[in-house]
N, C-alpha and C positions, 0 to 999 in steps of 0.2 A: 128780159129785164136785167140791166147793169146794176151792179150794187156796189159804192167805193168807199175806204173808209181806211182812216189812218191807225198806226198803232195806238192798239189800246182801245180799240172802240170794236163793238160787236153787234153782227146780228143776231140778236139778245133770243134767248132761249124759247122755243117754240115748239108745239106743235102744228097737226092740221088734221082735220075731217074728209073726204074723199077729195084730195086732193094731193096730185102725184105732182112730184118737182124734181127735176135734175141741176146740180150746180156744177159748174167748171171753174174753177182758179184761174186767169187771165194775168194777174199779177201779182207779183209780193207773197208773203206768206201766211198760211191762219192757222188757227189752232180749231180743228173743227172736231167736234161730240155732237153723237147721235144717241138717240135710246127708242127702246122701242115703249110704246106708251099698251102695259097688259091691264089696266082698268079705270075709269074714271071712276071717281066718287064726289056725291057734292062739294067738298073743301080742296081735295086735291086729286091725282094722278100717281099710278103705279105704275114705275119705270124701272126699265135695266140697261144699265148702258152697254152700246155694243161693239162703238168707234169710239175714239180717243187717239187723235194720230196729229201729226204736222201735213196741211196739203200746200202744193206747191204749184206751180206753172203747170198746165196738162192736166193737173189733177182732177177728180171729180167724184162724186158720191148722189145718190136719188134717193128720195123718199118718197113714201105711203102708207096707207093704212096698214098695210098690210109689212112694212119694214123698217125698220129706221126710221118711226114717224115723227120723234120727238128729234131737233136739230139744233144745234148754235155753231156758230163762228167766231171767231176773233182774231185780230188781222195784228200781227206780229211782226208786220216789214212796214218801214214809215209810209207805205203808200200798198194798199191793196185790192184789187178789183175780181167781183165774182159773177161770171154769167148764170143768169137762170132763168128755167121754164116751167111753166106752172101748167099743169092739164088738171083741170076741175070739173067734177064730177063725172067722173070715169067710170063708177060703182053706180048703177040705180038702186043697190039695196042698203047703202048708205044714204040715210036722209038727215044726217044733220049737216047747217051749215058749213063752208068751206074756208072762213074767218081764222084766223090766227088762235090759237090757245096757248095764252103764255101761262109759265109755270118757273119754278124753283128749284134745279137741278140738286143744288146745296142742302137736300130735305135730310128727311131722317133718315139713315142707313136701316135695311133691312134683312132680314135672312135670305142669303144666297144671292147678294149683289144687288136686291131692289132697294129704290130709293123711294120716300114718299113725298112727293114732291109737290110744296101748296100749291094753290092755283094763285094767279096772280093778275093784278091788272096790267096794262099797256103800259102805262106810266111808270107803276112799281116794278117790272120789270127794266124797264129803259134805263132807271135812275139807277139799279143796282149792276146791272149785268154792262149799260149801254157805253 
């Protein structure tokens, strides 16, 4: 899957359910955060962020359940292109769906770096983050 997107525009903040994905930077530059997502609760998700970096040509980073589940990009050069591959349902002891879960990086600060971060829809993430 290619993903292109000029400055200023992102793919807005997410996680994922047993579902492992690696990206590569092919062009331009982004501002990519990760976190690892350490609890659901009905309203929102407890995160800690674990990247915060600028990636560039070559570059790359993976996520799963089990690392760096939560992810966003935002593309900083007037033209940027990101490859990715998705491997879904990797875990048979993972049984919730493999769907996007958008959320709210910007939550409440917490003791020792977590964030509380609401849950969010499709829409209400795209409009804020997109």
């Amino acid at each position: 899957h290619n993903t292109g997107c000029g400055n200023g525009c992102s793919i807005v903040p997410h996680g994922h359910a047993n579902k492992c994905t690696g990206f590569i930077v092919l062009k331009g530059k982004w501002h990519g955060r990760h976190y690892d997502k350490l609890e659901t609760a009905k309203e929102h998700f407890l995160i800690k962020p674990t990247i915060d970096k600028m990636f560039k040509p070559g570059e790359l980073s993976t996520i799963s359940d089990h690392k760096d589940n939560v992810h966003w990009f935002k593309a900083v050069s007037d033209v940027g292109y990101i490859f990715n591959v998705h491997v879904i349902g990797y875990d048979t002891e993972i049984k919730d769906a493999s769907g996007r879960l958008y959320l709210d990086p910007d939550g409440e600060k917490l003791e020792g770096g977590l964030v509380k971060a609401k849950k969010m829809s499709s829409e209400a993430c795209h409009k804020k983050y997109g």
